[in-house]
C-alpha angles and dihedrals in degrees: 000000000000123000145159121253104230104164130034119186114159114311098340128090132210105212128190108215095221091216105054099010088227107148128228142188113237137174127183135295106239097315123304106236126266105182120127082358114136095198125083104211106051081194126055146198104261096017112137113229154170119249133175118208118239125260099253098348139103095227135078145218124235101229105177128357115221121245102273116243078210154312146216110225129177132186120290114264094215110032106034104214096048125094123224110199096225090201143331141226096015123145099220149357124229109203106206107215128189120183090212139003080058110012109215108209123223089227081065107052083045083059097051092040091050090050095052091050094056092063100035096257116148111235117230106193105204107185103200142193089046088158089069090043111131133197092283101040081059099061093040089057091046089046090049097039090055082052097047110038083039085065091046100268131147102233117176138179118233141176116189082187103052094026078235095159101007097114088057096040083057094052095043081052099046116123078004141132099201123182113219126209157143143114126335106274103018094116104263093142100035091051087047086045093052085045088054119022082191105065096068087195114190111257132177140207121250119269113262093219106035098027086216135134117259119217117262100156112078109179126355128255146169122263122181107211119205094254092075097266131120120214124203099207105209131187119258117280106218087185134002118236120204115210141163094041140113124223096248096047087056095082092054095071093050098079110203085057093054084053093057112025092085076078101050115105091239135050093207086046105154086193091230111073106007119099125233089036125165095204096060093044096062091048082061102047089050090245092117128045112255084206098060095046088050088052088043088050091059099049082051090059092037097057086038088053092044097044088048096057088042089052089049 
């Protein structure tokens, strides 16, 4: 039988049987091997997969995972050069952002944006909590939405508290599996919650001291909401870690520097020391934001820091 994978806790699977949408719990056929592999979960959330129902029992095997469309993956949190796939075969990926309570940095959403472009997934920018927005969160969401729709991306103002966007994030989501995420406390389950009255997932208040999220979401999962959309619910990413990239293909996901870097002098052109390149010039010309090559810059140092101490 085929199925989804919609909730994943410790070694035990919740599956969706896409004939009958009967659920069942599932764990693992022997152990799918690890070896060589660069990823940490060898099953994940949306992945579609076979299952055999135990003799006598209520449970089920996974007996063969399908080949992914795609996947969004981030560093381990807990080994740095491994990969977890956050979650596969998704359409696109909503990036909740707050400007404080908690910030959400540019150098972030350029992370994640970089990240979803490696593996072909539309970006969808929320910018929430736009009913606590002050005179200067104002003019920080109007900066960041003339970068990014300028560079072809939804971005959209919400308010789960207000229900201010709501109306346009349903209709962006519509027909739709789309993965939510962002920091802890930026509003990802009481936005799900507004979208569905009939989810109830867990929120929390922002810490008084380090006016930081806390984590409520403990794993993700799948929810299918009555509009016709699917959310992947995901815990809170307190940083995003890039992996399984080298320095000169960086340039190539940030897509106002592709467009650019045929011109550049030379074909190995990193964009940050080389003359005659495209790239700078058009720093310097305003064509580019200076924001988002800062924030490019820092990726580039990042990935030459991480693949050092891997060659040594």
């Amino acid at each position: 039988m085929k199925g989804r994978v919609i909730r994943s806790t410790g070694s035990w699977y919740t599956v969706k049987n896409v004939t009958t949408n009967e659920w069942v719990q599932c764990r693992m056929k022997g152990k799918f091997r690890l070896d060589g592999s660069t990823t940490t979960n060898p099953i994940a959330i949306g992945d579609f997969v076979d299952f055999e129902v135990e003799e006598g029992l209520d449970t089920a095997l996974i007996v063969y995972i399908y080949p992914r469309n795609n996947y969004i993956v981030r560093q381990s949190s807990h080994r740095k050069y491994l990969r977890h796939i956050v979650a596969a075969n998704i359409d696109q990926a909503i990036l909740i952002v707050t400007f404080s309570k908690p910030r959400t940095s540019l150098g972030f959403i350029d992370r994640f944006i970089l990240t979803a472009e490696m593996y072909h997934i539309p970006v969808v920018l929320v910018f929430n909590k736009q009913d606590a927005y002050k005179k200067k969160d104002i003019q920080k969401y109007e900066r960041a939405k003339h970068i990014y729709e300028s560079l072809g991306y939804t971005c959209l103002l919400t308010s789960a508290t207000t229900g201010y966007g709501l109306d346009e994030l349903k209709a962006c989501m519509k027909d739709k599996t789309s993965l939510l995420a962002g920091h802890s406390g930026v509003g990802k389950s009481s936005l799900a919650n507004c979208l569905d009255e009939k989810l109830h997932l867990a929120t929390k208040v922002i810490s008084r001291y380090t006016e930081k999220g806390q984590h409520t979401t403990t794993h993700a999962e799948i929810y299918d909401l009555p509009f016709g959309a699917s959310i992947i619910d995901t815990p809170g990413i307190k940083e995003f870690g890039i992996v399984s990239i080298e320095p000169i293909e960086i340039g190539h996901y940030f897509v106002e520097m592709k467009a650019l870097m045929g011109n550049c002098h030379f074909n190995d052109c990193l964009h940050i020391n080389e003359k005659k390149c495209a790239v700078k010039d058009a720093i310097e010309n305003g064509i580019v934001s200076e924001e988002r090559y800062k924030n490019y810059v820092n990726i580039v140092n990042s990935i030459q820091d991480i693949n050092y101490w891997e060659r040594n």
